[in-house]
GUNU-811675 format. One line per 4 residues: their letters; for each residue y, x, z of C-alpha. Coordinates in nm, 2 decimals, always signed. Example, Ala and Ser with C-alpha at 12.3 -4.5 7.8 and 13.67 -1.06 7.14 Angstrom:
<atoms>
as) -0.45/+1.23/+0.78  -0.11/+1.37/+0.71
</atoms>
This chain:
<atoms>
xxxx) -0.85/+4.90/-0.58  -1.20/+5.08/-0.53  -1.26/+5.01/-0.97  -1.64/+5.16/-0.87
xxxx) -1.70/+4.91/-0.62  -1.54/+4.66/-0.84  -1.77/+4.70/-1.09  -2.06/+4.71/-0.89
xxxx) -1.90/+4.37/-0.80  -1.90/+4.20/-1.12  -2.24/+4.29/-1.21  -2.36/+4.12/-0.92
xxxx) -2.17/+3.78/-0.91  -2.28/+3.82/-1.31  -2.61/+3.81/-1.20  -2.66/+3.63/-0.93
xxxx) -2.37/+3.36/-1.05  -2.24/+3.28/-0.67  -1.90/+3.45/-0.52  -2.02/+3.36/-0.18
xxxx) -2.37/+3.50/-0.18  -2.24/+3.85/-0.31  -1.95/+3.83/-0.10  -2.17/+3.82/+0.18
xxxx) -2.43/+4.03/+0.09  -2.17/+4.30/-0.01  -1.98/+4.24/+0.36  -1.68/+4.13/+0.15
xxxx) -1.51/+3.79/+0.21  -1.48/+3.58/-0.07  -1.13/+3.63/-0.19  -1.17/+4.00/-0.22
xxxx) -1.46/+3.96/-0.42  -1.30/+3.72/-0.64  -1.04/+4.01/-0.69  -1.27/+4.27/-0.76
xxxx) -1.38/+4.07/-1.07  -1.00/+3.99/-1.19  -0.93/+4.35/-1.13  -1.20/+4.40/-1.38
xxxx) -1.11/+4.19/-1.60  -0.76/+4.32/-1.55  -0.83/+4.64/-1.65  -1.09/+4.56/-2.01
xxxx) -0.83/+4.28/-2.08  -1.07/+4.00/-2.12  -1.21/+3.71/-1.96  -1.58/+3.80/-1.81
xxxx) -1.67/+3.49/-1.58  -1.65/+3.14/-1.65  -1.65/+2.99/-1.30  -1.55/+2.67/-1.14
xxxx) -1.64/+2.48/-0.82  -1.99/+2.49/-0.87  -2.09/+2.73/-1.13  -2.02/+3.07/-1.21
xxxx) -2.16/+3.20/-1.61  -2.08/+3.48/-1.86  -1.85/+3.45/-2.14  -1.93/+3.62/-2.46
xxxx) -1.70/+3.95/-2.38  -1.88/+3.96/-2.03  -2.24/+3.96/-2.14  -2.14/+4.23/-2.36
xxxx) -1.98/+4.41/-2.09  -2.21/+4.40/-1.85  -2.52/+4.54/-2.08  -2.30/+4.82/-2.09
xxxx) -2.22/+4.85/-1.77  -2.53/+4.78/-1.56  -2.74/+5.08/-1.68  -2.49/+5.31/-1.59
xxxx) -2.43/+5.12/-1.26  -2.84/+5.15/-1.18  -2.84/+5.52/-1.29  -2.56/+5.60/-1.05
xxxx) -2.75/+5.46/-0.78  -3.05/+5.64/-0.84  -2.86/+5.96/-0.88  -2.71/+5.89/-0.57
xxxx) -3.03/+5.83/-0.42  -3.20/+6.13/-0.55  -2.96/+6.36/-0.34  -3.16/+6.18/+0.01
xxxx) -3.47/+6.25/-0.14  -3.70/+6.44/-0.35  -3.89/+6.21/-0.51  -3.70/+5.83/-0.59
xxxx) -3.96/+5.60/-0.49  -3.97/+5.26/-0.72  -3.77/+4.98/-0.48  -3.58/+4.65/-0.55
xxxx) -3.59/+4.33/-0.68  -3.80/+4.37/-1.06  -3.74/+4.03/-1.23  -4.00/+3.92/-1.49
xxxx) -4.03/+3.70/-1.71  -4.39/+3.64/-1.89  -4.63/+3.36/-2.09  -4.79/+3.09/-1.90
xxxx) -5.13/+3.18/-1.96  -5.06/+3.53/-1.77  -5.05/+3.28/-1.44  -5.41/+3.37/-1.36
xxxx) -5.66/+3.54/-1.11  -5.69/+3.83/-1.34  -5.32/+3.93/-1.36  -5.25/+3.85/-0.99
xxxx) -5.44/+4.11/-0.95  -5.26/+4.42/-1.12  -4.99/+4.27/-0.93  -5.15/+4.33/-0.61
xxxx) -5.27/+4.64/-0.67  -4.88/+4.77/-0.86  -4.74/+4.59/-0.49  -4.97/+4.81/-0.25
xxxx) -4.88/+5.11/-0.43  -4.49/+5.02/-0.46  -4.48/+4.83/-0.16  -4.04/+4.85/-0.17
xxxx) -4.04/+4.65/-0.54  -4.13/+4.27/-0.50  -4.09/+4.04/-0.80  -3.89/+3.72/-0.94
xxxx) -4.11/+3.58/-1.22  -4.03/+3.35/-1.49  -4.33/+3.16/-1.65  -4.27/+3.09/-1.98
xxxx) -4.25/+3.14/-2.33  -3.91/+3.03/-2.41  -3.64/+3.25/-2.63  -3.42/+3.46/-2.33
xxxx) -3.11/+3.59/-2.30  -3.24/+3.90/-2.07  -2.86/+4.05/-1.97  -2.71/+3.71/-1.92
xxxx) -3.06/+3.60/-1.73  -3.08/+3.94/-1.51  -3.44/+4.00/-1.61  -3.61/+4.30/-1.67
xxxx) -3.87/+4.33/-1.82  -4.04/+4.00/-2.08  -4.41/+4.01/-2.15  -4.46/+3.88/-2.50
xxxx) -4.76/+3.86/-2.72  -4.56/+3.74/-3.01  -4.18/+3.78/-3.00  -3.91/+3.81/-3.27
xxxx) -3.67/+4.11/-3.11  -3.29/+4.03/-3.07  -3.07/+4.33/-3.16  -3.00/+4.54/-2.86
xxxx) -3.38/+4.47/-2.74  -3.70/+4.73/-2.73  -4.02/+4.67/-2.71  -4.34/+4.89/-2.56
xxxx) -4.71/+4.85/-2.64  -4.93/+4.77/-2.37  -5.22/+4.57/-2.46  -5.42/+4.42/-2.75
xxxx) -5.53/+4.08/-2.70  -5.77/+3.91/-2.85  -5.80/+3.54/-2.97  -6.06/+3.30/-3.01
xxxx) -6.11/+2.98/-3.14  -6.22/+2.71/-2.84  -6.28/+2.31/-2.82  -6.42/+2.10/-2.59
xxxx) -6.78/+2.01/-2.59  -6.69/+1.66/-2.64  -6.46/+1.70/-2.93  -6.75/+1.92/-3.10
xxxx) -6.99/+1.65/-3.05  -6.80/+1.39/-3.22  -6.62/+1.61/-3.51  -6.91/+1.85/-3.57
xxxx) -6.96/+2.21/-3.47  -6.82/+2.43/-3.73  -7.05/+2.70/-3.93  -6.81/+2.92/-4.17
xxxx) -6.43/+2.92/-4.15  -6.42/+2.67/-4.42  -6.53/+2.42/-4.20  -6.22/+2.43/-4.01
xxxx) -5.98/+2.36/-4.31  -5.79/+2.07/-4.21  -5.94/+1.98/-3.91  -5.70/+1.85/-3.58
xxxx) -5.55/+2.19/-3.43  -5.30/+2.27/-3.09  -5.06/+2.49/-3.23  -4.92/+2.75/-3.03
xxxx) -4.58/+2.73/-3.20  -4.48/+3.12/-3.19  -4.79/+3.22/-3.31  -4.92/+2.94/-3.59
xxxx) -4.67/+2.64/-3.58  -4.80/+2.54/-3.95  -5.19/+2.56/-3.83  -5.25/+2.89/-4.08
xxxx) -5.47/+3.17/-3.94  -5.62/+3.47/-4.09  -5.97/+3.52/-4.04  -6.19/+3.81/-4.05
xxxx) -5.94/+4.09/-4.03  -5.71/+4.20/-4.30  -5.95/+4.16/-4.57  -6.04/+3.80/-4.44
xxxx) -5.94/+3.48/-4.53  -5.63/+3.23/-4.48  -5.75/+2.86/-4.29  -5.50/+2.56/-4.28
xxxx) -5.58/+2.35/-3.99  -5.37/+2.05/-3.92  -5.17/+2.08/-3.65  -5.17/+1.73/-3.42
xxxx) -5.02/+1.94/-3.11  -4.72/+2.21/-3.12  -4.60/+2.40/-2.83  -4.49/+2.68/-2.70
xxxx) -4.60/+2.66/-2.39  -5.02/+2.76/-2.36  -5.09/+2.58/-2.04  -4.99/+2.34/-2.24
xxxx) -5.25/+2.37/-2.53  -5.47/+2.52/-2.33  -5.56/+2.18/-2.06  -5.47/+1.97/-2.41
xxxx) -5.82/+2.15/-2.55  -6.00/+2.10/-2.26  -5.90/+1.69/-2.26  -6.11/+1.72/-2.60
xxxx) -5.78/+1.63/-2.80  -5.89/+1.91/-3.13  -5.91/+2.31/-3.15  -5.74/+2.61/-3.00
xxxx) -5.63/+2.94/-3.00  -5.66/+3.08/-2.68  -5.65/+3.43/-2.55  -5.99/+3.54/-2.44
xxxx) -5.84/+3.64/-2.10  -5.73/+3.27/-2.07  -6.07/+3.05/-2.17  -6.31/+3.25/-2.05
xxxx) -6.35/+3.07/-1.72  -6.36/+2.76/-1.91  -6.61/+2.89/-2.15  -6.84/+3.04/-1.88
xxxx) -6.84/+2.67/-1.73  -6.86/+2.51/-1.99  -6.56/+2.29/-2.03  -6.45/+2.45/-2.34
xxxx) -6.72/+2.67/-2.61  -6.64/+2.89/-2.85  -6.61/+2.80/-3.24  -6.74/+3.05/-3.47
xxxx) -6.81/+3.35/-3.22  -6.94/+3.58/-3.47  -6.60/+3.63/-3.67  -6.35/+3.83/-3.62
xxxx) -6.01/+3.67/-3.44  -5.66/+3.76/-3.46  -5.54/+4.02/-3.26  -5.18/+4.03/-3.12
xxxx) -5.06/+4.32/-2.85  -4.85/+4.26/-2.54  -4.57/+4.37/-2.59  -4.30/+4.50/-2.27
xxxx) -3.92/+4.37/-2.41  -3.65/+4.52/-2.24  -3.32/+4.58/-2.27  -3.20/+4.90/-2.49
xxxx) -3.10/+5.13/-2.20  -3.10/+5.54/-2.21  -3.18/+5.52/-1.81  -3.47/+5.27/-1.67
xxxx) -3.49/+5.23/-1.35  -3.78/+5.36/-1.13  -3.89/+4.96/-1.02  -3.92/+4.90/-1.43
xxxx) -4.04/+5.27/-1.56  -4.35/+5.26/-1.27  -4.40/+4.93/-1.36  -4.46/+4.96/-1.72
xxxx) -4.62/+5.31/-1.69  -4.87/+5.08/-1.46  -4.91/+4.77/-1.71  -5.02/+5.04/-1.99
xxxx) -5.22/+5.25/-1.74  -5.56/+5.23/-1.64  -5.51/+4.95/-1.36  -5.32/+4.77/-1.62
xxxx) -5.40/+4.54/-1.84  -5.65/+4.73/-1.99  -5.88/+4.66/-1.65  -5.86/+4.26/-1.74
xx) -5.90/+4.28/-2.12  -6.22/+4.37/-2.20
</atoms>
């Protein structure tokens, strides 16, 4: 058998986890591409798929295989394409997985504007802030503002972000409007729980001070924490990209405006590969450019 084409078809039943759909978007019928993957496996002597009737998933040998094997399956096709043409333009399927609070008008907008530029690349988005497995998930690229790396994972700089303190009008009313930093230890706090699960935030830069709120409210999910402030249920942390409609109209004000609020950056997470394709490499060299994020985060 064609081992080239078979490989080609394991990364995509690996990725898109259904026989059939490959099968026909490949112009294969379904047995053959059920022996392109044993003929795989065949020749690496391992199990890569676990499938049955109605689900098709990764084993441990096959994750690792295919990290290794999908980089040098997507610089192929690039190669190949670069002998049509002398300049590869960006095209494809670029799946993205990124924060809840990045679900706004400001980010939909470097979206439009990467889009009319690289009209061939359109996008499968994951909102969240969940731990992912990127290989076994197909994504390609995770937007982060705080993330612990797995091994085999890089990361890129593109922003800095910075947070601000927020509560409802409301709440303020009834709990009192804070006047130094102080003020804030052990008062009710929505925890964003990869950022300050125990309600401990540094203040003031690096030679500020440590506050313990008490968190009443932990998740990881912003939105989350976010429309939970706004209720009037205690204080935030919020990006300043994320309240600042709420601030301007006043649902939400700002606590203690005149210190100085953690800064995290956004980070780009992507898998460890020698070769990135054009859809990702234009797409990050956009994020970090001037039409970026750095056109939103003022």
């Amino acid at each position: 058998m064609d081992t080239l084409l078979s490989l080609r078809v394991f990364a995509e039943v690996a990725e898109q986890k259904n026989f059939s759909a490959v099968a026909e978007r490949l112009g294969l019928s379904p047995a053959m591409t059920s022996k392109h993957v044993k003929h795989v496996e065949a020749r690496v002597g391992a199990r890569l798929l676990n499938r049955n009737s109605r689900n098709v998933s990764l084993t441990e040998a096959g994750a690792q295989y295919l990290q290794t094997v999908r980089p040098l399956l997507d610089g192929l096709t690039e190669a190949e394409a670069q002998l049509t043409t002398d300049s590869l333009s960006p095209r494809g399927m670029l799946r993205l997985s990124m924060p809840v609070w990045m679900s706004n008008p400001s980010f939909a907008k470097i979206l439009t504007a990467y889009h009319q530029q690289n009209p061939h690349v359109t996008f499968d988005i994951d909102l969240s802030g969940r731990k992912i497995n990127m290989v076994e998930e197909g994504i390609d690229l995770a937007l982060r503002v705080a993330f612990k790396l797995d091994d085999g994972l890089i990361a890129r700089k593109l922003a800095e972000v910075t947070f601000q303190m927020v509560a409802a009008p409301k709440f303020l009313d009834s709990f009192g409007r804070p006047k130094t930093p102080d003020d804030l230890n052990n008062a009710p706090m929505l925890a964003y729980s990869q950022v300050a699960a125990d309600g401990r935030i540094k203040f003031g830069g690096e030679e500020g001070m440590d506050v313990k709120l008490r968190p009443i409210l932990v998740s990881a999910n912003e939105s989350m924490l976010h429309q939970a402030a706004v209720a009037g249920m205690g204080f935030a942390m919020l990006p300043n990209w994320a309240a600042q409609n709420d601030v301007k109209e006043g649902r939400l004000e700002v606590v203690l405006p005149i210190v100085a609020w953690p800064k995290l950056h956004i980070q780009a997470i992507y898998a460890d590969r020698s070769y990135l394709p054009a859809k990702v490499r234009s797409f990050l060299d956009f994020l970090a450019g001037p039409d970026g994020f750095s056109s939103v985060l003022k």
